[in-house]
MARVO-940616 format. One record per residue: x, y, z of N, C-alpha, C in turn; residue in three letters. Coordinates in steps of 0.2 Angstrom, whole numbers, plus 5000, padded with zeros to 4 digits. Layout:
MARVO-940616
XYZXYZXYZALA ...
//
This chain:
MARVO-940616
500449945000500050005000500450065000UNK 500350094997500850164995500250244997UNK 500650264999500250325002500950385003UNK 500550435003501150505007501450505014UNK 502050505014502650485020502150525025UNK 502050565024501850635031501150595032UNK 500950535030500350515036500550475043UNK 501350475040501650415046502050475051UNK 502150525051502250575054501850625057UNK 501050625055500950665060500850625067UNK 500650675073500550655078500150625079UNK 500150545083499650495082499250525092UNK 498550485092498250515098498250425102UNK 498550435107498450365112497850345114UNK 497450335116497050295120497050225122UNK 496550245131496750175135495750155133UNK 495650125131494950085132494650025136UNK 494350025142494349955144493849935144UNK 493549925139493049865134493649835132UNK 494049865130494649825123495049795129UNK 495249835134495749785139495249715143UNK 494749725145494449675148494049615141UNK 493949645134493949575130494649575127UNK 495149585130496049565130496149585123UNK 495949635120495849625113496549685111UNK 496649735116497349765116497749765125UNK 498449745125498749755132498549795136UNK 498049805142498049865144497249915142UNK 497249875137496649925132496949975131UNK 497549975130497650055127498250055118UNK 498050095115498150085105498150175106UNK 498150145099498250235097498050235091UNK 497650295089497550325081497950365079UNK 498050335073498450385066498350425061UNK 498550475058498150505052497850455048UNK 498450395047498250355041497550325042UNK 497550275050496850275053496350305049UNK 496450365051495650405048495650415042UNK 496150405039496150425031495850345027UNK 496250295030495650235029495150235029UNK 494850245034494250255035493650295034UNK 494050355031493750415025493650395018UNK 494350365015494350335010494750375007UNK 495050445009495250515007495550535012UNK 496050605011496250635014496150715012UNK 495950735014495950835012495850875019UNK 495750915018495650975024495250965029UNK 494750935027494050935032494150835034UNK 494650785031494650755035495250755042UNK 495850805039496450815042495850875048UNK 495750915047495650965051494950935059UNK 494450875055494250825060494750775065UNK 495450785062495650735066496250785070UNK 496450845069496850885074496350925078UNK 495850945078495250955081495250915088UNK 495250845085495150805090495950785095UNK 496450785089497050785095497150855099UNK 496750905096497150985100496650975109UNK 495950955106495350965111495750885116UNK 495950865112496050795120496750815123UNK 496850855121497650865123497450905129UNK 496950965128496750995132496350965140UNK 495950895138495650865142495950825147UNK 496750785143496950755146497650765146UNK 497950815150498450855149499150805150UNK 499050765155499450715158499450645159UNK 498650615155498550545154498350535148UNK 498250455147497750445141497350455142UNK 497050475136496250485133495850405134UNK 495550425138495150355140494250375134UNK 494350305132493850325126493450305129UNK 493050295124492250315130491850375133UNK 492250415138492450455143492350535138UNK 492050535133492050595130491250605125UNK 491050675126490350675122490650735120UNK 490450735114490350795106489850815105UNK 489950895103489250905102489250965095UNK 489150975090489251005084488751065082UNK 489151125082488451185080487951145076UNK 488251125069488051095064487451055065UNK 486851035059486350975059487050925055UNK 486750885057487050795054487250805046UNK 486650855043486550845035486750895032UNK 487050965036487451015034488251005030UNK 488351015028489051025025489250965025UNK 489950985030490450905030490550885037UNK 489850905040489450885047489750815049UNK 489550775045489350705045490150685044UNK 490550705040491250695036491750685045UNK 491750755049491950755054491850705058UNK 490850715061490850665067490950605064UNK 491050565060491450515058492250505059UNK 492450525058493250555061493450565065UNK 492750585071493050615077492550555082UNK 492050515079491650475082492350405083UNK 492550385078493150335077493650315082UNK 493850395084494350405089494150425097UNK 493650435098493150445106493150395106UNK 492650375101492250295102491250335102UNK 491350405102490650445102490350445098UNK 489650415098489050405092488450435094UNK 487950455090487350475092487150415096UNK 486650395090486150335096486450255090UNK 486650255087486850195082487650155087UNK 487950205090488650165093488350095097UNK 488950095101488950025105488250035113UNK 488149985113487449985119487649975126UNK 488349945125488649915130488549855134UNK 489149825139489149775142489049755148UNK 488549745150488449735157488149785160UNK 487949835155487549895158488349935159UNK 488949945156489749975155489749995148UNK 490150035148490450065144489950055135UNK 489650105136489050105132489450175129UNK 489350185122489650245117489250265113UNK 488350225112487850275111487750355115UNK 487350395113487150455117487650505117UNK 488250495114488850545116488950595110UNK 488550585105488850635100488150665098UNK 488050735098487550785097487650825091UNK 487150845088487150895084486650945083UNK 486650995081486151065083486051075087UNK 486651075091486951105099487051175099UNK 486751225104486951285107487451295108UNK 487951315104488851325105489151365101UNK 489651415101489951475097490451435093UNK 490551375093491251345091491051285087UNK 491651265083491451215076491351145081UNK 491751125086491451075090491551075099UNK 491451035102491251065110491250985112UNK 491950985117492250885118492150925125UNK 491850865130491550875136491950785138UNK 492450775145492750755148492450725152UNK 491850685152491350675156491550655164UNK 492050615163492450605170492450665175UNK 492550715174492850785178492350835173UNK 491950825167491250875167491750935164UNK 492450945162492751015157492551005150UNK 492251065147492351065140492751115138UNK 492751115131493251135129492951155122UNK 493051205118492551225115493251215108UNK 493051185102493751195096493451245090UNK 494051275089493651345082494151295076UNK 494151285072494551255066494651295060UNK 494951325058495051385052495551355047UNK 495451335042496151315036496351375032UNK 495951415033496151485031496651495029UNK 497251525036497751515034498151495030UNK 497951415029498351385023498151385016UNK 498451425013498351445007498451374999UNK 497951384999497951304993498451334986UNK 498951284982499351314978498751354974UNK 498951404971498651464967498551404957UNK 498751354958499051304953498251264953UNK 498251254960497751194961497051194959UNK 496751254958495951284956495951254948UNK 496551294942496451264936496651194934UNK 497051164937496851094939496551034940UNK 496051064945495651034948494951044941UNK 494951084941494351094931494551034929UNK 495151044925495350984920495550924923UNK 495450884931495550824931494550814931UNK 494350854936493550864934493150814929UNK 493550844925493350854917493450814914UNK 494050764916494250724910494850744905UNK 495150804907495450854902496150844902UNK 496450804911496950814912497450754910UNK 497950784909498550724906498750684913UNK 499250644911499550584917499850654923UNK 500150694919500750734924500350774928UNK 500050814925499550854927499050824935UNK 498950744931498250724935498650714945UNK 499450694942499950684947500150764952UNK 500150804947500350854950500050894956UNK 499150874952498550914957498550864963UNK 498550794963498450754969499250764972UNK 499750794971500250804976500150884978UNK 499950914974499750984977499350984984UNK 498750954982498150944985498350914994UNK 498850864993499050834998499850875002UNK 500150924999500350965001500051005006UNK 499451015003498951085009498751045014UNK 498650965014498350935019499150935023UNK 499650915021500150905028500350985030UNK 500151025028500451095032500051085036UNK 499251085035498651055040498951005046UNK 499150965045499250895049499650915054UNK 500250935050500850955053500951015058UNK 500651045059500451125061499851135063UNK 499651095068498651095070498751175076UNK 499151195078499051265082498951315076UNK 499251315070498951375067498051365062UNK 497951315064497251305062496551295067UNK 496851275072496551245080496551295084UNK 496051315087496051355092495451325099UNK 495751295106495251295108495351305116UNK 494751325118494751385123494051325129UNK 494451335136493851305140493451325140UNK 492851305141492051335142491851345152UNK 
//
């Protein structure tokens, strides 16, 4: 499988889970996500998947300053409806890595570790997303702006002609290395696009 080197570089997020330690299924229950994680899983990589997943690594950093991120242990809540935008693109991304779903997640075991009920949406909040620590009850409100990072000036009449059908071999190579270009300045540098403030 061949992919762009900076997926194995960006910063991966830990988590300890004990569903996964007590069905022995990881030492401890505790693994970690990677970009490439979620870019499996997307099926892509661009802005709004990279930006769902520093989102989530800036917001748990904030949560859990000193320990893992104990999955489970966290609820989402999105200005967004479900059917807006790239609503649904995130909480996918960032459901994956909590373990947080609306009402479709896991039911739980033994009346434990249930991951249904944790993810909202057209929630009352000034911020792109709002991760709640349910252990200790801190939110943390996340603002995500890619703004900043400007897509090559190249990329626009490009993107026309792969569109289209119009583009040659070099060309069609050129726009998917652009493209993934602006995704690792994103990756690589989530404080200049992440902003998140306690509630």
């Amino acid at each position: 499988m061949s992919y762009p080197k900076f997926y194995d570089e960006v910063e991966s997020i830990k988590v300890k889970d004990e569903l996964s330690h007590i069905l022995a299924t990881f030492e401890n229950g505790e693994y970690e996500f990677g970009y490439l994680d979620v870019v499996k899983s997307a099926g892509h990589s661009c802005p709004t998947v990279a930006g769902a997943y520093v989102m989530t690594l800036e917001a748990l950093k904030s949560l859990y300053p000193d320990e893992l991120v104990v999955r489970g242990d966290v609820k989402v809540e999105f200005k967004e409806n479900l059917e807006d935008g790239v609503a649904g693109v995130i909480g996918n991304v960032i459901s994956q890595i909590t373990g947080a779903t609306s009402k479709s997640g896991f039911k739980g075991l033994g009346g434990k570790f249930a991951r249904h009920s944790l993810m909202f949406f057209d929630a009352q909040i000034p911020s792109s997303a709002r991760f709640t620590r349910l252990s200790t009850n801190k939110s943390v409100d996340v603002f995500y702006d890619p703004s900043s990072v400007k897509p090559d000036p190249s990329m626009q009449p490009l993107m026309q002609k792969v569109m289209q059908g119009m583009a040659d071999e070099d060309e069609f190579k050129e726009f998917g290395r652009l493209w993934q270009q602006r995704v690792e300045k994103i990756c690589k540098n989530p404080q200049a696009v992440v902003e998140v403030k306690e509630v």
